[in-house]
N, C-alpha and C positions, 0 to 999 in steps of 0.2 A: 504494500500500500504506500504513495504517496505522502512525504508526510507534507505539510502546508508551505511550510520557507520554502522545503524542493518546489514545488508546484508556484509560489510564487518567483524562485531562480529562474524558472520555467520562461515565466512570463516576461518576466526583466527580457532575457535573452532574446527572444522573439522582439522584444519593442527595441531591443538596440540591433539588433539586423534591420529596425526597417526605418528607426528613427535616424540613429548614425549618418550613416551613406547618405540619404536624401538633404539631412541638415548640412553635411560637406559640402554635397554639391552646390544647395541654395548659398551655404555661402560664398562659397565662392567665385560666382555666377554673380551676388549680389557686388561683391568687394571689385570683382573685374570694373561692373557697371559705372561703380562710385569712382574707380578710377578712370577711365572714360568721361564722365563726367566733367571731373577735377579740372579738363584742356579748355572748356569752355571760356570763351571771353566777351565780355560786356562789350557793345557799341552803339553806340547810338544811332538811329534810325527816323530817316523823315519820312512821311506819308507823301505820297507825290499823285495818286488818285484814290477816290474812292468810289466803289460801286455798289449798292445794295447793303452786300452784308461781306465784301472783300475790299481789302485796299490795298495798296500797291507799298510796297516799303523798300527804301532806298539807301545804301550806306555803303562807311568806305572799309577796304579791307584795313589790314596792316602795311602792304606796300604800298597804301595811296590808289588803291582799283575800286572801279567802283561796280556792287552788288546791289542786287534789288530780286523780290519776290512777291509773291500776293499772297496773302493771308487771309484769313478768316476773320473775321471782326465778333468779339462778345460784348456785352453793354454797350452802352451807348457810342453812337455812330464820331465820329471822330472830324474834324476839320485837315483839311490840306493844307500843310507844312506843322500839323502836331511832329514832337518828337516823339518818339519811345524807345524803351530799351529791350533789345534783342543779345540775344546773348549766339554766338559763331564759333564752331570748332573748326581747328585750322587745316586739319585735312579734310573739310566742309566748307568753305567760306564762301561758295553760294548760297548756302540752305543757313537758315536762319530759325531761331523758334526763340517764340513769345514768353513762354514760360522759364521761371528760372531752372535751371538743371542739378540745384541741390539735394533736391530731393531723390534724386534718379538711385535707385538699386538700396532705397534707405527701408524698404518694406520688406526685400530681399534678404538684408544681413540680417536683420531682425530677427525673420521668422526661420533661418539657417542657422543664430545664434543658441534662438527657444530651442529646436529640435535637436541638436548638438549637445548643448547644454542635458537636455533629458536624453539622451542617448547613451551618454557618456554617465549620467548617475544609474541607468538601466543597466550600463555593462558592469559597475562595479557593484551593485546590487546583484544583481546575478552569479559573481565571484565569489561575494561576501555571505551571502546567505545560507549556504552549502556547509562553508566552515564552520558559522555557527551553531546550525541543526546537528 
């Protein structure tokens, strides 16, 4: 017969074969992300048309070039020559995006830190329990 700590060793083990691995992978998935991230750089940006619910946005690179894209427009409709800040990564510097990029891969490590974290009290739970009983 089973006695209970075996059976929950049992348990531990199963949840660190299936927490473990997946909590490595997120994070490290997440941490690539956040470094990716990290290259982005603030520019400033003028509105040069607007249409509907898109506008046109115009700015300079780093060597003095000049980009421009259409965007999407959220709240309220904006005036031609608003600035805004767009933020450029530099093996990107056509493509532009509106939001900041701090946050990018921050839900990622998080939730690969949680599952790791309990993967890792699951495998020494599972060692330790055995000894005890």
């Amino acid at each position: 017969m089973t006695e209970p700590l075996d059976a929950i060793a049992i348990v531990g083990e199963v949840v660190s074969w299936l927490l473990l691995p997946s909590g490595l992978l997120l994070l490290v998935i997440g941490l690539a992300r956040r470094s990716w991230a990290r290259n982005y750089r603030a520019a400033k940006a003028v509105i040069t048309t607007v249409h509907e619910r898109d506008a046109k946005l115009r700015w300079f690179g780093d060597e003095g070039d000049v980009h421009e894209t259409v965007s999407p427009l959220t709240g309220p409709i904006p005036a031609v020559g608003d600035a805004r800040t767009v933020w450029v990564h530099p093996s990107r510097p056509e493509s532009a995006r509106l939001d900041s990029p701090a946050h990018d891969g921050r839900a990622l490590t998080t939730l690969g830190g949680i599952l790791t974290a309990v993967g890792v009290f699951a495998v020494v739970l599972s060692f330790v329990l055995p000894l005890v009983g």
